[in-house]
DSSP file (Angstrom, degrees, kcal/mol; ACC not computed):
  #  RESIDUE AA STRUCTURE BP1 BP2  ACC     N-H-->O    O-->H-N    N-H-->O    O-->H-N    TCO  KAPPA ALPHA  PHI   PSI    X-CA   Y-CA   Z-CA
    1    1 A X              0   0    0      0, 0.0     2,-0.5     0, 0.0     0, 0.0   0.000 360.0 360.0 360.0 130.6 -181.9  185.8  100.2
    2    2 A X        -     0   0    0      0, 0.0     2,-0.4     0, 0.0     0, 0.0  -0.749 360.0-133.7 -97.1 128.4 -178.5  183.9  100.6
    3    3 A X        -     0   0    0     -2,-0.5     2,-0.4     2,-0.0     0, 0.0  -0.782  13.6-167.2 -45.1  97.9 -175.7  183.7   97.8
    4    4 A X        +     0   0    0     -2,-0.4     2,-0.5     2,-0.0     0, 0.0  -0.833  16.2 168.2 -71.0 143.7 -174.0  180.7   96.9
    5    5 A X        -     0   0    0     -2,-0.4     2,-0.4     2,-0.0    -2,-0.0  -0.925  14.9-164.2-161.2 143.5 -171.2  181.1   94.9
    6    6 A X        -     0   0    0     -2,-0.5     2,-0.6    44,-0.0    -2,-0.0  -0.752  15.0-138.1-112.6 157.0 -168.5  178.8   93.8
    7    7 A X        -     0   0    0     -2,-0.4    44,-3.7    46,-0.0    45,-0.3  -0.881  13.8-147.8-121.0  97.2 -164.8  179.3   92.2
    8    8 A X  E     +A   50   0A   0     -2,-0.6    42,-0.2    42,-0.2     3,-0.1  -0.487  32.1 162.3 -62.4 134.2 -164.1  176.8   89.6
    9    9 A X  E     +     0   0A   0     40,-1.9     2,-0.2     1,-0.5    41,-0.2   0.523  59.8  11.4-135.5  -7.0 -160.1  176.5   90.1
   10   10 A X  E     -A   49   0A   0     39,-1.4    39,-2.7     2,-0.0    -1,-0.5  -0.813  42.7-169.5-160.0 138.0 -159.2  173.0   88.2
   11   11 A X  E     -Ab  48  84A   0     72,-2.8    74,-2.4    -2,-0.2     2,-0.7  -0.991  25.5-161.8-108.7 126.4 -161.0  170.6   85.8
   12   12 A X  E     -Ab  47  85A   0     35,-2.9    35,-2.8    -2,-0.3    74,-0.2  -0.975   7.2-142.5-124.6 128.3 -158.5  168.0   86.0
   13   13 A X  E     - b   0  86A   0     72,-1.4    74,-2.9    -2,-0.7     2,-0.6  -0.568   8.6-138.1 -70.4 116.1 -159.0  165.4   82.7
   14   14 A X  E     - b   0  87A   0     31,-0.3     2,-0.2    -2,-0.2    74,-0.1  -0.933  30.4-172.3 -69.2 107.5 -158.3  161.4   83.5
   15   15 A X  E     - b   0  88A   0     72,-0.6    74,-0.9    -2,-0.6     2,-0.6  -0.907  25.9-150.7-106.8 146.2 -156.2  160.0   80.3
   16   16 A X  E  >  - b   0  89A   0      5,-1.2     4,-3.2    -2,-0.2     5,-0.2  -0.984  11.5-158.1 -85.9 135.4 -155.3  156.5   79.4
   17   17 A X  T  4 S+     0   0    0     72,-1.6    -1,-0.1    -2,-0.6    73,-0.1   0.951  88.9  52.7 -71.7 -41.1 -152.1  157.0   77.5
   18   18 A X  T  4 S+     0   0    0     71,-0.4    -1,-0.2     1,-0.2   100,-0.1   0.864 126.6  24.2 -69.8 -36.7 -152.4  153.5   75.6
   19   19 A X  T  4 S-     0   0    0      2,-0.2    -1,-0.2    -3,-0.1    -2,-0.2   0.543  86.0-134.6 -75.5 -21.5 -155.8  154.4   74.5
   20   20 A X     <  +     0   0    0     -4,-3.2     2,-0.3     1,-0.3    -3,-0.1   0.482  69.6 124.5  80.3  -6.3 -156.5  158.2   74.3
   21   21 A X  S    S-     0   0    0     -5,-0.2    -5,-1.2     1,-0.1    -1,-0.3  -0.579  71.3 -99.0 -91.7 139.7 -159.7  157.4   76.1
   22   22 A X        -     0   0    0     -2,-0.3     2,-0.4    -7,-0.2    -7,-0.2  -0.450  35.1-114.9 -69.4 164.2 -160.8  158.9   79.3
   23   23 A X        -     0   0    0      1,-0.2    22,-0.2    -8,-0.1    -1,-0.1  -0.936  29.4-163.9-117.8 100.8 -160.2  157.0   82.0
   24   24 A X        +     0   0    0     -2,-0.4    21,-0.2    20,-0.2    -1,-0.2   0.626  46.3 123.4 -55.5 -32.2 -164.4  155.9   83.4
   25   25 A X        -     0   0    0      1,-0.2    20,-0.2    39,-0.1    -2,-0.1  -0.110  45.6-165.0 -55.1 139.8 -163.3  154.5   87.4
   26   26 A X        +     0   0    0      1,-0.1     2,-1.2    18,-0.1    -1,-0.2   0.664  67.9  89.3 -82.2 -29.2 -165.1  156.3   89.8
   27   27 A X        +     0   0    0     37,-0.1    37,-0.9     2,-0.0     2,-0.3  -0.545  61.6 135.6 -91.3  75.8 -162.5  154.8   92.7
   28   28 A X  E     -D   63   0B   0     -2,-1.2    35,-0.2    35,-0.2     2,-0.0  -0.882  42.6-155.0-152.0 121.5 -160.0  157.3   92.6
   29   29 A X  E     -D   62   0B   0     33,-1.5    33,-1.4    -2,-0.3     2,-0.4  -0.080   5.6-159.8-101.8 161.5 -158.1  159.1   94.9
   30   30 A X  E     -DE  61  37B   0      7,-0.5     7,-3.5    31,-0.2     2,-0.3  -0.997   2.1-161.4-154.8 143.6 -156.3  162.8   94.8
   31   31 A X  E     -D   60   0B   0     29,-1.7    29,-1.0    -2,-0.4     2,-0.4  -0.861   2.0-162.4-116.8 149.0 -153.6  164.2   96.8
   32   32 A X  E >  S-D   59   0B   0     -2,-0.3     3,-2.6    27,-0.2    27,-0.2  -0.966  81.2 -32.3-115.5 107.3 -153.0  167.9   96.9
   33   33 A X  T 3  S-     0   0    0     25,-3.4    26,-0.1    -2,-0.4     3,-0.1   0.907 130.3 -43.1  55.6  37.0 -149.3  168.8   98.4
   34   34 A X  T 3  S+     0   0    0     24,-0.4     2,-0.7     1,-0.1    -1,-0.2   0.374 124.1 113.4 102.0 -15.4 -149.8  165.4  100.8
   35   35 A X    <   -     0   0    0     -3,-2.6    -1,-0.1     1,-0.0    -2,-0.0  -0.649  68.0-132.2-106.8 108.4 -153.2  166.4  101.4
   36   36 A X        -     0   0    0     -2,-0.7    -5,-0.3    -5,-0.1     2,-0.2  -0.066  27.2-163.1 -59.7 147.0 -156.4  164.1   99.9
   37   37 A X  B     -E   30   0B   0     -7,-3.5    -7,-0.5    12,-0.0     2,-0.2  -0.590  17.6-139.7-104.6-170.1 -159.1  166.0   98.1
   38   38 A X        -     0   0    0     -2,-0.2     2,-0.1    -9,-0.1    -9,-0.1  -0.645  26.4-158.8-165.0  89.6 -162.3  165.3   97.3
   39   39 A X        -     0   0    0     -2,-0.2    10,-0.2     1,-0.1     2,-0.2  -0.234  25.7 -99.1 -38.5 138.5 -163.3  166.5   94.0
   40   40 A X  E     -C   48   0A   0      8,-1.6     8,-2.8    -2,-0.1     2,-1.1  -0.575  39.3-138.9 -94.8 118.2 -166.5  167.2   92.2
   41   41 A X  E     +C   47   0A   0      6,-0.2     6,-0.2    -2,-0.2     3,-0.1  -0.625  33.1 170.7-105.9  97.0 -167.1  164.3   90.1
   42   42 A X        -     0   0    0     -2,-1.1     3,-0.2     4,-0.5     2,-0.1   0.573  49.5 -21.9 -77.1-124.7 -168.3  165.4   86.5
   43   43 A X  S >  S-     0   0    0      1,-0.2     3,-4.8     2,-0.1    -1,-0.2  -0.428 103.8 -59.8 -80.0 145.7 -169.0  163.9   83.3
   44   44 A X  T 3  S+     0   0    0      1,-0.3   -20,-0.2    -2,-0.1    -1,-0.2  -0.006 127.6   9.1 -36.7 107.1 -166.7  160.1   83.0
   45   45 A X  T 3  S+     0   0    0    -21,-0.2     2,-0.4   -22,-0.2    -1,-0.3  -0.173 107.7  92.6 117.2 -40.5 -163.0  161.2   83.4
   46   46 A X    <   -     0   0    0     -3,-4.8    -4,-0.5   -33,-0.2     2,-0.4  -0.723  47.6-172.4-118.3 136.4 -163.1  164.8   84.4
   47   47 A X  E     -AC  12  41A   0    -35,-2.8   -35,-2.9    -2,-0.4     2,-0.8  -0.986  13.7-146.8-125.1 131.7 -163.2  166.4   88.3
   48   48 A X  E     -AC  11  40A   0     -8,-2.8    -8,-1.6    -2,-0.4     2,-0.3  -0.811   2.7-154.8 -97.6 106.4 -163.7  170.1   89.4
   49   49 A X  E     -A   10   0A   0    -39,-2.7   -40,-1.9    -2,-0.8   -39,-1.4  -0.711  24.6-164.8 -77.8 151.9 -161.8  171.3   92.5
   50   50 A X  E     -A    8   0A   0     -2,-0.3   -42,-0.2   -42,-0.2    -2,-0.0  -0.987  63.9  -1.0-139.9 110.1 -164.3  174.3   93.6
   51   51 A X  S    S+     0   0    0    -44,-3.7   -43,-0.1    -2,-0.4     3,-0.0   0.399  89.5 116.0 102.3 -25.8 -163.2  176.7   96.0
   52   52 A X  S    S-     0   0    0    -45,-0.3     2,-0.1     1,-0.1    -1,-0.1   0.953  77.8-111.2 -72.6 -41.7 -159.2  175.4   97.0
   53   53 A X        -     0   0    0    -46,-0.2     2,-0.2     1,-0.0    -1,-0.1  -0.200  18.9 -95.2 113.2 156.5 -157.5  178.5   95.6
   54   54 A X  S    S+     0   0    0     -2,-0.1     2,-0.3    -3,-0.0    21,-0.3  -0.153  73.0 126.3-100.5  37.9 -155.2  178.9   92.5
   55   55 A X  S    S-     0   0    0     -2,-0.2     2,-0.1    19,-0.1    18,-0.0  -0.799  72.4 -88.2 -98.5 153.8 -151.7  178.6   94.1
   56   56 A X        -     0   0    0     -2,-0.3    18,-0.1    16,-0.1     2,-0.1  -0.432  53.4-170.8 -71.1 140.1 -149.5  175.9   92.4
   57   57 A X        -     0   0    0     16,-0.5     2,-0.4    -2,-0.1    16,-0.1  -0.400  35.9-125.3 -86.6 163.8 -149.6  172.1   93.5
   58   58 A X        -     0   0    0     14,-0.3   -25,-3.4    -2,-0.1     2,-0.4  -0.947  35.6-167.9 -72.1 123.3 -148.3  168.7   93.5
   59   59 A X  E     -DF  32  71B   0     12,-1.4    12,-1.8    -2,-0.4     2,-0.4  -0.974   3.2-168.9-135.0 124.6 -151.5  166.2   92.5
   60   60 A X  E     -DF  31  70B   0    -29,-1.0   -29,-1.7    -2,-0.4     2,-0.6  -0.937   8.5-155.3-115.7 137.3 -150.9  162.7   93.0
   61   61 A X  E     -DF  30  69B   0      8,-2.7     8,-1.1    -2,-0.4     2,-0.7  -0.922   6.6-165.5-124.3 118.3 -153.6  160.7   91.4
   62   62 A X  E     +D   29   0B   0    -33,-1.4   -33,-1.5    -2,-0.6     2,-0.3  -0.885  16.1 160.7-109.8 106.9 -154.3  157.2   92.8
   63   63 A X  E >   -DF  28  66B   0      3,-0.7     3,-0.9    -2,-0.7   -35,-0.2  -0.987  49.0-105.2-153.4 149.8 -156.5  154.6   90.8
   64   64 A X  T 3  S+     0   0    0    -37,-0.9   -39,-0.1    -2,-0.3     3,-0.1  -0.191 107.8  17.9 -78.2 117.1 -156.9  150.9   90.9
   65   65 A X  T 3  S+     0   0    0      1,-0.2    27,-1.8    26,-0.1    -1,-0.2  -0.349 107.0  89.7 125.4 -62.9 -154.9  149.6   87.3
   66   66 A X  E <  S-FG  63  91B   0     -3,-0.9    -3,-0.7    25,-0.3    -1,-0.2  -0.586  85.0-107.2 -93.2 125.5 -152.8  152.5   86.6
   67   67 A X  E     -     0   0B   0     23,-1.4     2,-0.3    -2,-0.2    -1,-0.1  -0.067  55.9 -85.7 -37.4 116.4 -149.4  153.5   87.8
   68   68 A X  E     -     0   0B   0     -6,-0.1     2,-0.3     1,-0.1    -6,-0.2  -0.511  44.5-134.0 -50.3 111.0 -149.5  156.5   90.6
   69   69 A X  E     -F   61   0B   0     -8,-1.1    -8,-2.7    -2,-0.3     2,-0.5  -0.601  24.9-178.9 -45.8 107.0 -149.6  159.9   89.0
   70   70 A X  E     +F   60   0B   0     -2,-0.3     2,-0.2   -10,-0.2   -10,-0.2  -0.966  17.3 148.1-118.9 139.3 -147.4  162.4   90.2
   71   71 A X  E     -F   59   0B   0    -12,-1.8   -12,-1.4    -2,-0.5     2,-0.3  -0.829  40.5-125.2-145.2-172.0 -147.6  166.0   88.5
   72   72 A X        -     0   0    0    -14,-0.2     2,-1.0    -2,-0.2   -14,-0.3  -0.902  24.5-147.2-132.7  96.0 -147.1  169.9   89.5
   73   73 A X        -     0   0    0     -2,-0.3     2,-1.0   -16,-0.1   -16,-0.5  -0.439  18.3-175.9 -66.2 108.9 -149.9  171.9   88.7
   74   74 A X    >   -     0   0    0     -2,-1.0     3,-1.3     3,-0.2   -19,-0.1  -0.806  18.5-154.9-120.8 135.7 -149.0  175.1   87.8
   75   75 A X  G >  S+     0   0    0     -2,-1.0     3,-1.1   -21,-0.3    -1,-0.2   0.574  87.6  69.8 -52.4 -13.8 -151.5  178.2   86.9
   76   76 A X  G 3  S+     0   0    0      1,-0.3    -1,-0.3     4,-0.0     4,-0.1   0.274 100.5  44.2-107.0  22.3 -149.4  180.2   84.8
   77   77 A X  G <  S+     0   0    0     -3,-1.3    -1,-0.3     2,-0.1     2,-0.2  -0.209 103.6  89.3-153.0  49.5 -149.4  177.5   81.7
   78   78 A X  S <  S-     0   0    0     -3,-1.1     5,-0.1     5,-0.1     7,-0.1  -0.911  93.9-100.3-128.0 173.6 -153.2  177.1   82.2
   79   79 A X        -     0   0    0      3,-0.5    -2,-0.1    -2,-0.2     5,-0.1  -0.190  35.2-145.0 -66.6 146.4 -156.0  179.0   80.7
   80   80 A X  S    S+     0   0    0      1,-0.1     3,-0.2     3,-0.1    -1,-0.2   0.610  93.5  49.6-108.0 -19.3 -157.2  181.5   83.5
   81   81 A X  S    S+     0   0    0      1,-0.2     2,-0.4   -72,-0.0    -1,-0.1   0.530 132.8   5.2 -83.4 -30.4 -160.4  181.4   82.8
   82   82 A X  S    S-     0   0    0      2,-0.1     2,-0.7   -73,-0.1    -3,-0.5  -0.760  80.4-160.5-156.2  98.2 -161.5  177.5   82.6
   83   83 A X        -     0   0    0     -2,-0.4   -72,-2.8    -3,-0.2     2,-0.4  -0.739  11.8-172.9 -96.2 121.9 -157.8  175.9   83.8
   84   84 A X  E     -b   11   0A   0     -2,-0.7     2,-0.3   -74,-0.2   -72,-0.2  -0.917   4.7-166.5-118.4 140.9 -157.9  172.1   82.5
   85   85 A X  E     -b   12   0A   0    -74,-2.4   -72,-1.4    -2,-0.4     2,-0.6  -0.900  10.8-140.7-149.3 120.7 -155.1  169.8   83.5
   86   86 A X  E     -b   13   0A   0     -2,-0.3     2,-0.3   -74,-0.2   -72,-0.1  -0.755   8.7-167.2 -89.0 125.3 -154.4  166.4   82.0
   87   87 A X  E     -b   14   0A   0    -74,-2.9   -72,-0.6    -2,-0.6     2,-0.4  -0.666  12.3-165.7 -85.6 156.9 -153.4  163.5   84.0
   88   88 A X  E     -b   15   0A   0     -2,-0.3     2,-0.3   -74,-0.1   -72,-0.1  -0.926  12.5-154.5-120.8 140.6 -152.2  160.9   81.5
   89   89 A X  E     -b   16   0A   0    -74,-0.9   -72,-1.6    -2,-0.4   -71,-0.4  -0.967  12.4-141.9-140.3 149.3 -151.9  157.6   83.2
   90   90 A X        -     0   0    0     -2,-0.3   -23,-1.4   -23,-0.1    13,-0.0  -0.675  26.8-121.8-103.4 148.2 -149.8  154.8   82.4
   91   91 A X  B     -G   66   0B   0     -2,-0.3   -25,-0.3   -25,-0.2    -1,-0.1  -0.072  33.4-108.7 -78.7 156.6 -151.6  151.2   82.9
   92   92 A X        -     0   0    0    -27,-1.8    -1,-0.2     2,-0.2   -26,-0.1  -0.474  30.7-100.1 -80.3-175.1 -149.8  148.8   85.3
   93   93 A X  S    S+     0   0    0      1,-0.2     2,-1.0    -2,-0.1     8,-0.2   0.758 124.3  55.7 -70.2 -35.7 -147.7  145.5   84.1
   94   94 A X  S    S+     0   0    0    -29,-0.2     2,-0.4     6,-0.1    -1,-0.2  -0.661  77.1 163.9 -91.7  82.3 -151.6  143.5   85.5
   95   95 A X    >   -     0   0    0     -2,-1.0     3,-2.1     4,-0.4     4,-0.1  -0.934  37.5-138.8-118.6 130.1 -154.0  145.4   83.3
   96   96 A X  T 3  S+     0   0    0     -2,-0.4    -1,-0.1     1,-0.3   -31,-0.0   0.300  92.9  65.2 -69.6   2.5 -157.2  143.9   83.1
   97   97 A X  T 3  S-     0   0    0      2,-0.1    -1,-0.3     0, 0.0     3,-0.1   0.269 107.7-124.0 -78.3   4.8 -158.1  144.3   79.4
   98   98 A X    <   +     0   0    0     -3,-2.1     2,-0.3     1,-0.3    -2,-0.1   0.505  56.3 149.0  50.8  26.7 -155.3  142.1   79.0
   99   99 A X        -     0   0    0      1,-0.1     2,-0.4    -4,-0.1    -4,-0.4  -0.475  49.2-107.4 -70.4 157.8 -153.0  144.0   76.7
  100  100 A X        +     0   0    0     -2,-0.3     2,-0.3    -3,-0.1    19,-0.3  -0.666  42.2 170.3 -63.3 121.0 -149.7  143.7   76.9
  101  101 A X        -     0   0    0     -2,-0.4     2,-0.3    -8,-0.2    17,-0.1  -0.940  30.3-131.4-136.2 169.7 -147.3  146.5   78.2
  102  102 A X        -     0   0    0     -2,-0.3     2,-0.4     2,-0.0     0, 0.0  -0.788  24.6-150.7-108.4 157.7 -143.6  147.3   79.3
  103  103 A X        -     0   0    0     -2,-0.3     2,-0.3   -13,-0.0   -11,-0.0  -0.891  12.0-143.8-123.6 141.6 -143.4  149.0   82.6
  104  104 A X        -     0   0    0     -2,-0.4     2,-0.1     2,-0.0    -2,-0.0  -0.998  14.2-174.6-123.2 136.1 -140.1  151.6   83.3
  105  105 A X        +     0   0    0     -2,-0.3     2,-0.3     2,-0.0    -2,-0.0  -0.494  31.8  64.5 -64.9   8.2 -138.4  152.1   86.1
  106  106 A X        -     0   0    0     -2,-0.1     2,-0.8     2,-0.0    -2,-0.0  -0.900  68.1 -86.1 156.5 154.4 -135.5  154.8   87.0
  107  107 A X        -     0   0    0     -2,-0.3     2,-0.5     2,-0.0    -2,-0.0  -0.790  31.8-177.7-116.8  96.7 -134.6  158.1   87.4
  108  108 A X    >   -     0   0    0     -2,-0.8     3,-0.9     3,-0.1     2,-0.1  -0.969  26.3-133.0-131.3 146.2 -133.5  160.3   84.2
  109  109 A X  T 3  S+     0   0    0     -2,-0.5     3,-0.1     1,-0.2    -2,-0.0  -0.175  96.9  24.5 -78.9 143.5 -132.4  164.1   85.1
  110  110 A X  T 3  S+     0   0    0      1,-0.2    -1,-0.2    -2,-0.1    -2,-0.0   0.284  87.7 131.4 102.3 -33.2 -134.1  166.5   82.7
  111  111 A X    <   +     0   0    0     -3,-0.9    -1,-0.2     1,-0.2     3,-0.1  -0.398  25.9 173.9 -54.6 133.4 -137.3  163.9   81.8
  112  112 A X        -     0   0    0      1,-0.5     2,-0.3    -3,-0.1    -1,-0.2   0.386  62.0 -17.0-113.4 -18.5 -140.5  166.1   82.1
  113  113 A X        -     0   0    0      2,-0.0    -1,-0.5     0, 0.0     2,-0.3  -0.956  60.3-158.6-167.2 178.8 -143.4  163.5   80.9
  114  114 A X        -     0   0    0     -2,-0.3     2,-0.2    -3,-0.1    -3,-0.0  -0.976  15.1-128.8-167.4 144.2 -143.2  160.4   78.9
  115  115 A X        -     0   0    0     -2,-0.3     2,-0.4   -98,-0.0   -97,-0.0  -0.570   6.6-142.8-105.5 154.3 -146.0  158.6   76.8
  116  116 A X        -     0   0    0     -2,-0.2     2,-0.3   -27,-0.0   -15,-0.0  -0.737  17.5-166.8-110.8 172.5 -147.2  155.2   76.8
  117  117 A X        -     0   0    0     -2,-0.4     2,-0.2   -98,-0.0   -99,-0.1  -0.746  30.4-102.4-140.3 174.1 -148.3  153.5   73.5
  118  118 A X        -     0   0    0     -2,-0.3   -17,-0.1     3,-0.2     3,-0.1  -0.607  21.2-150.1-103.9 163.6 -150.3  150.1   72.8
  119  119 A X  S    S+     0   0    0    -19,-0.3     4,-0.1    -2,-0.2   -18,-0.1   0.145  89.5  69.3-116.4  -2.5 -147.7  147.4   71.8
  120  120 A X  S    S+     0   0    0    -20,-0.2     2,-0.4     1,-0.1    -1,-0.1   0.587  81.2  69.0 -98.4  11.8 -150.7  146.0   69.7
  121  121 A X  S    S-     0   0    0     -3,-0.1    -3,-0.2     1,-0.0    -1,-0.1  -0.990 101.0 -90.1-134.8 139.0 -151.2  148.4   67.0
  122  122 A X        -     0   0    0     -2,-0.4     2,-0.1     1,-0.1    -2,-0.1   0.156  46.8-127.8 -31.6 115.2 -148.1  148.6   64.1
  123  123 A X        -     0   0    0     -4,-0.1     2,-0.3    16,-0.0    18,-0.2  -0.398  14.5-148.7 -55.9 140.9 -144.9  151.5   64.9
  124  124 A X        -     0   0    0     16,-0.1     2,-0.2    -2,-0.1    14,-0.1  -0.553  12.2-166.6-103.6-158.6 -143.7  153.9   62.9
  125  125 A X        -     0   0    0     -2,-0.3    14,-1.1    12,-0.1     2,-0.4  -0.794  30.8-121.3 160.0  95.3 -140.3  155.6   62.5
  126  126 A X  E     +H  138   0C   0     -2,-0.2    12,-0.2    12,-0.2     3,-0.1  -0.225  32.6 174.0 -49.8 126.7 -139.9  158.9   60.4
  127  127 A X  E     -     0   0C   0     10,-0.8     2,-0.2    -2,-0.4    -1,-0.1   0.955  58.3 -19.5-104.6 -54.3 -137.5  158.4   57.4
  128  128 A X  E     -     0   0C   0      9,-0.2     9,-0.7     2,-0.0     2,-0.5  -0.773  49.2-127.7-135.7 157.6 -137.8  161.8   55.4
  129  129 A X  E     -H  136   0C   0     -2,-0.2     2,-1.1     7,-0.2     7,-0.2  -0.898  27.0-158.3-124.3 118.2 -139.7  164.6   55.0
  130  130 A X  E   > -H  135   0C   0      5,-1.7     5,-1.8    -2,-0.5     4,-0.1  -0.771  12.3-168.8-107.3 133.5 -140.5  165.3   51.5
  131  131 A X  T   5S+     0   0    0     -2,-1.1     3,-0.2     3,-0.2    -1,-0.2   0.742  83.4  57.9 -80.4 -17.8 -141.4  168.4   50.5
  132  132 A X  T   5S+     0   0    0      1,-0.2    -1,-0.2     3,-0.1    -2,-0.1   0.968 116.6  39.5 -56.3 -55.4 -142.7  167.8   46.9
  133  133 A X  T   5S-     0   0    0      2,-0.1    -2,-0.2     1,-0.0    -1,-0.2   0.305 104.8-133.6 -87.6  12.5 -145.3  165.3   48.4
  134  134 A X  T   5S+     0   0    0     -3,-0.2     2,-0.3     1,-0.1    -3,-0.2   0.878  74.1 100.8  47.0  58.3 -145.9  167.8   51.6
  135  135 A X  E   <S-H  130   0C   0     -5,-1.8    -5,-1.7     0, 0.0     2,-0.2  -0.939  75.5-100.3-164.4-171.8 -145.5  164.3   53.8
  136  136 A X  E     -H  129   0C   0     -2,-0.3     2,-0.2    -7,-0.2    -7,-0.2  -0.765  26.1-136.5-118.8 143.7 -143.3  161.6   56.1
  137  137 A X  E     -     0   0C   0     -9,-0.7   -10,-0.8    -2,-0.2     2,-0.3  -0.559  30.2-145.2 -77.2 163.4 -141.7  158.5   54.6
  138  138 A X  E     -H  126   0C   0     -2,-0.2     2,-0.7   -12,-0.2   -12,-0.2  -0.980   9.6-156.8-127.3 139.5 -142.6  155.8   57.3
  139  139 A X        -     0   0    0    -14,-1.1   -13,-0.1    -2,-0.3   -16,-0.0  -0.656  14.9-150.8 -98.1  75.2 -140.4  153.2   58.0
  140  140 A X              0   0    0     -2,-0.7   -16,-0.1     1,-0.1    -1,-0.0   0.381 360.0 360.0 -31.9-169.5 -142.0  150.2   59.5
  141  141 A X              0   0    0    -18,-0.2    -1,-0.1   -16,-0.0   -17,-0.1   0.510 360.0 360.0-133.4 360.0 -140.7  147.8   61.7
């Protein structure tokens, strides 16, 4: 009798940053250090690499809509037992649900991730913190 046996080594998470919703395309490509994988495609949003080995990465995530994902995967600030990494990805300037969004550009030293937001649902802007009412003033805009 033969053995299979597999080594889960990344469930890597598909985000849209403007919504918070996984991200459903199936036509989407992954780079490991320059090299493409080809991932285990589970439940809408999430892929299991099986088997590649645990050694830290660069995963570039390529998918039709969305701005190219570049990250560093690193093992020692995920869970060792079930290691999850979320790619967050920011929509392009043509995104076909036809919200609106601003695209950035440019190279600042120190930035380590940066969020996208909807431009359709109302800002806020901390004014205080009061501690009688255990809460944030909001400043609209």
């Amino acid at each position: 009798m033969s053995v299979i046996s597999y080594r889960l080594d990344l469930v890597i998470n598909l985000v849209d940053t403007t919504t918070g919703k996984v991200v459903e395309e199936r036509n989407v490509l992954f780079y490991k250090d320059g090299i493409q994988l080809r991932p285990e495609h589970r439940e809408e949003g999430s892929y299991l690499l099986l088997n590649t080995g645990r050694d830290d990465f660069e995963l570039v995530v390529e998918i039709s809509g969305y701005e190219t994902y570049h990250g560093f995967v690193r093992y020692s600030a995920l869970d060792e037992r079930m290691p999850v990494y979320a790619v967050y990805l920011i929509p392009k300037d043509t995104l076909k649900r036809g919200e609106p969004v601003i695209s950035y550009t440019d190279r600042i030293p120190g930035l380590e991730a940066m969020e996208a937001i909807t431009l359709l649902r109302a800002n806020c802007a901390a004014n205080e913190y009061q501690a009688k009412k255990k809460g944030i003033d909001c400043l609209s805009d």
